[in-house]
N, C-alpha and C positions, 0 to 999 in steps of 0.2 A: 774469306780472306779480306782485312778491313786494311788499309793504312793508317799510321800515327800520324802522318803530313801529307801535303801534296807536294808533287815538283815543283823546282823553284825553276823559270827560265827569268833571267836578267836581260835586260840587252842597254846598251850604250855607244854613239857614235861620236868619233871623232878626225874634226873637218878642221879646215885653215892652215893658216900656219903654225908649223913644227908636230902636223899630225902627223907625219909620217916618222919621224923621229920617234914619238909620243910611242908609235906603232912597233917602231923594232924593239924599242925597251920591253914593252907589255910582251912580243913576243919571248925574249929572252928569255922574260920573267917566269911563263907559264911553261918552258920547255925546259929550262934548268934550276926550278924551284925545290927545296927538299921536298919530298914525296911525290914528285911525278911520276907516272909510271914510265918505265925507260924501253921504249923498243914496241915490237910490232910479237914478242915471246913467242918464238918455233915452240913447237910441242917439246922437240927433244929437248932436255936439260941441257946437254954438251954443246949441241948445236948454237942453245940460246947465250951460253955463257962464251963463245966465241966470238957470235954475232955483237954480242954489247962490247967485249974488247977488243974487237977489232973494227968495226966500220967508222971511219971517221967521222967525227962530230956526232956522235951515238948523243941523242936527246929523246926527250920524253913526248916531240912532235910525230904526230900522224893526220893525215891526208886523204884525200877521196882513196888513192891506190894503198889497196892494201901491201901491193909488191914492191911500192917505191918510197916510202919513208921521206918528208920535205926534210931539206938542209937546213939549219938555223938561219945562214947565210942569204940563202937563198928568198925565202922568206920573208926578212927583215930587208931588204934592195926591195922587194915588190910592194911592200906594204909603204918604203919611205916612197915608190914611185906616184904612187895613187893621192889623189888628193884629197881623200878621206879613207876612212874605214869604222866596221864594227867589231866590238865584242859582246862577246855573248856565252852566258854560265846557264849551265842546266844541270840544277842538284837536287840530291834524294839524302834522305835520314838514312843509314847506314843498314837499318834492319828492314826497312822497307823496300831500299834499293837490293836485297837480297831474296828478299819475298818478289821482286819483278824480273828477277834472274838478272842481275847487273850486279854479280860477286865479284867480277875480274875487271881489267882493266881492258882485256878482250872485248868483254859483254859492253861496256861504256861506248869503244873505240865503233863497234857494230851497230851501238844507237845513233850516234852523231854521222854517220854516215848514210843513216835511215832518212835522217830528219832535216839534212840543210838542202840535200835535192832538193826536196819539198816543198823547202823553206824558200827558195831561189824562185821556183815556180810560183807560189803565194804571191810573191815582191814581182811577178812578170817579168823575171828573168830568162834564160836557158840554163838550164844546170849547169852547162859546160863552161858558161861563161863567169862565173863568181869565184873567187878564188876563195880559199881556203887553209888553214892549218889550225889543229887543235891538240891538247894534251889534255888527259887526267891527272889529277889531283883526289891522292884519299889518302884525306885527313881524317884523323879516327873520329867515328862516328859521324860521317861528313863526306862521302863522297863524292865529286862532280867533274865535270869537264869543261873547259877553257877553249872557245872557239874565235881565232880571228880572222874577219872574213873581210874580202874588199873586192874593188871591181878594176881587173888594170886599166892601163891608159889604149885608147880606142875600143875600148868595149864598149857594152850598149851604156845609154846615162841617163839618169837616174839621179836624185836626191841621196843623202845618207835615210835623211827623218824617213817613217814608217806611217802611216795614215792608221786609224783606228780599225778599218778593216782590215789592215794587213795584217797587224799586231794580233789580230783577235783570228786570223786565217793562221798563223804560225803560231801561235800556242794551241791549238787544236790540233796542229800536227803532233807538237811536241807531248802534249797528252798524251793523242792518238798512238803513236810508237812506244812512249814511257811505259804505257798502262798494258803493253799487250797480251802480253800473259793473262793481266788479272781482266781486263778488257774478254777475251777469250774465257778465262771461267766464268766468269758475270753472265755472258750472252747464254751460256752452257747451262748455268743454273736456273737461269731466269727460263729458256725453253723448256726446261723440263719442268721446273712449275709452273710455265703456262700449261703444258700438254698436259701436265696431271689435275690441276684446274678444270681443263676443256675438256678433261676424261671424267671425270670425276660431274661434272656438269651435264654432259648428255648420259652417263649412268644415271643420273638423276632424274632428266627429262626424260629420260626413257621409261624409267619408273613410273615416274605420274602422268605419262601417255598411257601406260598399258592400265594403269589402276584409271583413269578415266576410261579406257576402254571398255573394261570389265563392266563398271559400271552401269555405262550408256547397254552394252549389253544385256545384263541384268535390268534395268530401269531407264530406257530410251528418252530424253528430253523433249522438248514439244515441238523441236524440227521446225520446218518453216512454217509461217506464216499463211491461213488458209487462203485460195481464191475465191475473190465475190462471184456467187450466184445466181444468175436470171433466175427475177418473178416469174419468168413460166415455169422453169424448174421446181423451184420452190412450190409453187401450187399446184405441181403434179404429184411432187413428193405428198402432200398434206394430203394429198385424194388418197393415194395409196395405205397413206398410216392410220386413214380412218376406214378403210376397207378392213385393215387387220384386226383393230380393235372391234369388231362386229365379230370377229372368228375368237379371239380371245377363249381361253377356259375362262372358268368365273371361280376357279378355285386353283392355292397350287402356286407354287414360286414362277415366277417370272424370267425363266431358263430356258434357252433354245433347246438344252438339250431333254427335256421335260415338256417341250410342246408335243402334240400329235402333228402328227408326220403332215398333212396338210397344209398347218401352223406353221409350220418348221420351214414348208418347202416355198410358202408365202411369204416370210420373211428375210428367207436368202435370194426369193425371188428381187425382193425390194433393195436389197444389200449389191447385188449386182448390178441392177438399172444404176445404183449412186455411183458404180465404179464405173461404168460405163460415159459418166460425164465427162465431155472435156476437160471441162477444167481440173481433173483426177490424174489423166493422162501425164503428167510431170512426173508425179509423186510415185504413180503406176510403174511407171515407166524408169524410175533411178534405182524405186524397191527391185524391182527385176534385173539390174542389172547388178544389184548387191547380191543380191541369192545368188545366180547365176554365179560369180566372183568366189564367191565363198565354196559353193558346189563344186567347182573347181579342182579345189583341193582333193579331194578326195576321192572323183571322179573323170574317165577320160574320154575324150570321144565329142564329138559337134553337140550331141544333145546329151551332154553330159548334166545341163543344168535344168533339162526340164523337167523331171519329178519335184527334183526340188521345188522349182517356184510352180508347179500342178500347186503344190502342198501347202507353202507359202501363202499361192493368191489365197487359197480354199478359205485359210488360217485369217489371214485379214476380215476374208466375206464374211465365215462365223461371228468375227469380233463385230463387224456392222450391223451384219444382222441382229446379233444383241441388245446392240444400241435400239436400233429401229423397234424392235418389243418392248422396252424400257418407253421408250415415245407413244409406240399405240398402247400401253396400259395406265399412261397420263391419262387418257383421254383427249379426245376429238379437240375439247376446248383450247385443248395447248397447245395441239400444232398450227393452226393458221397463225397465232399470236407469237411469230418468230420461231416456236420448235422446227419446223422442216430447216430452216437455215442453219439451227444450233445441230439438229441430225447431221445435217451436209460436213459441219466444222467438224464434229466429230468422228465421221467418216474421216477428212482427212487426215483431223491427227493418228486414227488409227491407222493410214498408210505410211507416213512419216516415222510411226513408231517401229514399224516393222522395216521400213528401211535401214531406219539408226542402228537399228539390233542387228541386221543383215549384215550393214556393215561394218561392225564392231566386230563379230563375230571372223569376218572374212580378217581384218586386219590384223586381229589375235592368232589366226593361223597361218598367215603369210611368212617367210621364212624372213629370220634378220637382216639377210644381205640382201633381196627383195625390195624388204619395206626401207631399208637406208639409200637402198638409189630411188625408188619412188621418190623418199622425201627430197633428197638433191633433187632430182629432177622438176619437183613441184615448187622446190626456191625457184628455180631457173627456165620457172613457167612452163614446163614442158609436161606433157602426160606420154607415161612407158605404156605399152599393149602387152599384152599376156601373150 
């Protein structure tokens, strides 16, 4: 719903002498000009067409009270008493002020009544205190309303002129009540295509969290960053790797699971000692708490997760151990010359890797409403327990 214009609000004051004069005329004018609307229109037909012939000085003025219609009279005495007053027009294009439900002279009478409270309060008035009377006028193609407003005599005082913030506080109002409808479907459309947006956004991010998921489960990233090793370590390690390579076959792939059992049980011996390093104890210790996580699932009970990471550690030991016969069938020569360090790194990517997968795995079968309060919770720095 677009408009062809915007509202027009006008306003103009008039002070000194023979403004009050000035005042009753303009009033007359706007309450007994061709097309003003006449009366305050009861629903009933019969009712309304008595009401116009019969209340004395029937004019086209209405007032804060919807029950008491102002006098022309009346009016025009208050406005000559005052030693200033405003007026002030608030108009719409005729097909737009129907597009904002302002087709009757009702709907007009119901705006202006909205808007000079308001308006009074903007100007640090009290409502109560601003006098008032206004009529519509719809001219074809042209509808608006005619407000004259003033302050009588002992009330609070005040200037006519408006300051740029007032001016700019009262047309905000008068916006703010003109546009309401279309103000109301606006905020109405605009939320739903934000929320389809912001749906449509985390169906997305959901997407390529799980497709990273999958991923990282399938093919684990390189995790953190390994911790440095004591030279003691390291030269125990290099004692150990040249032990094995003395046991080596001299023939025959280079596969733990193709060594003789001795071999076999020499090498996982070595793969252990490396987990057994402090510095592992992190890596050790986050891996275990992903398996365990994940084991979860599918299992109940206190030690529902220790097959699984029995299986898990086993699974990492084999993968070190590998390493480490890949190291003793370099030869002797390599490991003093930094290989026990590079064995160590690779021990721990190989715990990191099996973490990542752990918990890749764990977070792919967590339930949706689960993983969506983790993730709030994790904006909100918090961690939820199982």
């Amino acid at each position: 719903m677009r408009l062809s214009a915007p509202v027009v609000f006008r306003l103009r004051w008039a002070s000194g002498p023979g403004a009050g004069r000035r005042g009753g005329i303009h009033a007359r004018y706007i309450a007994t000009r061709p097309g003003a609307a006449r009366g305050e229109e009861p629903a009933d037909p019969l009712v309304h067409a008595r009401y116009l012939d019969e209340r004395p000085g029937s004019t086209g003025l209405f007032g804060p009270d919807p029950g008491r219609p102002p006098e022309l009279g009346h009016i025009q005495g208050g406005v000559r008493a005052a030693p200033w007053h405003w007026q002030m027009v608030l108009s719409l294009r005729e097909d737009d002020a129907r597009m904002l439900g302002l087709g009757s002279p009702a709907d007009w009478r119901d705006l202006a009544r909205r808007v000079l409270p308001q308006a009074a309060a903007a100007l640090g008035l009290p409502p109560e205190a601003l006098r008032w009377a206004a009529a519509v006028h719809h001219r074809a193609g042209h509808p608006h309303v005619h407000v004259l407003a003033w302050l009588p005599p002992g009330g609070p005082a005040r200037a006519p002129a408006w300051s740029r913030a007032e001016l700019r506080a009262v047309r905000r109002i008068v916006v703010r009540e003109t546009y309401g409808p279309l103000r109301v479907q606006a905020v109405a459309q605009k939320t739903a295509e934000r929320d389809f947006l912001l749906s449509a956004g985390r169906l997305n991010l959901a997407a390529l969290r799980r497709a990273a998921l999958e991923a990282q489960a399938e093919a684990p990233g390189p995790g953190r960053l390994p911790p440095a090793f004591p030279r003691a370590d390291l030269r125990a390690l290099a004692r150990r790797v040249e032990a094995l390579h003395a046991e080596l076959p001299t023939r025959g792939q280079v596969r733990l699971a193709y060594m003789p059992p001795d071999v076999r049980a020499a090498a996982r011996g070595c793969a252990c000692w490396i987990l057994e390093r402090p510095q592992m104890a992190p890596a050790l210790s986050a891996m275990e708490a992903a398996v365990r996580d994940l084991a979860a699932f599918y299992q109940a009970g206190p030690a529902a997760g220790d097959g699984a990471w029995d299986r898990a550690r086993a699974d990492v030991r084999d993968r070190i151990a590998q390493a480490v016969l890949r190291a003793a069938a370099a030869g002797p020569a390599h490991v003093p010359a930094g290989g026990a360090e590079t064995l160590l790194r690779a021990a721990h990517r190989a715990l990191e890797a099996g973490r990542l997968r752990a918990e890749a795995r764990a977070e792919l079968g967590r339930p949706e409403e689960e993983r969506a309060a983790r993730e709030r919770a994790a904006d909100m720095g918090l961690q939820l327990r199982r």
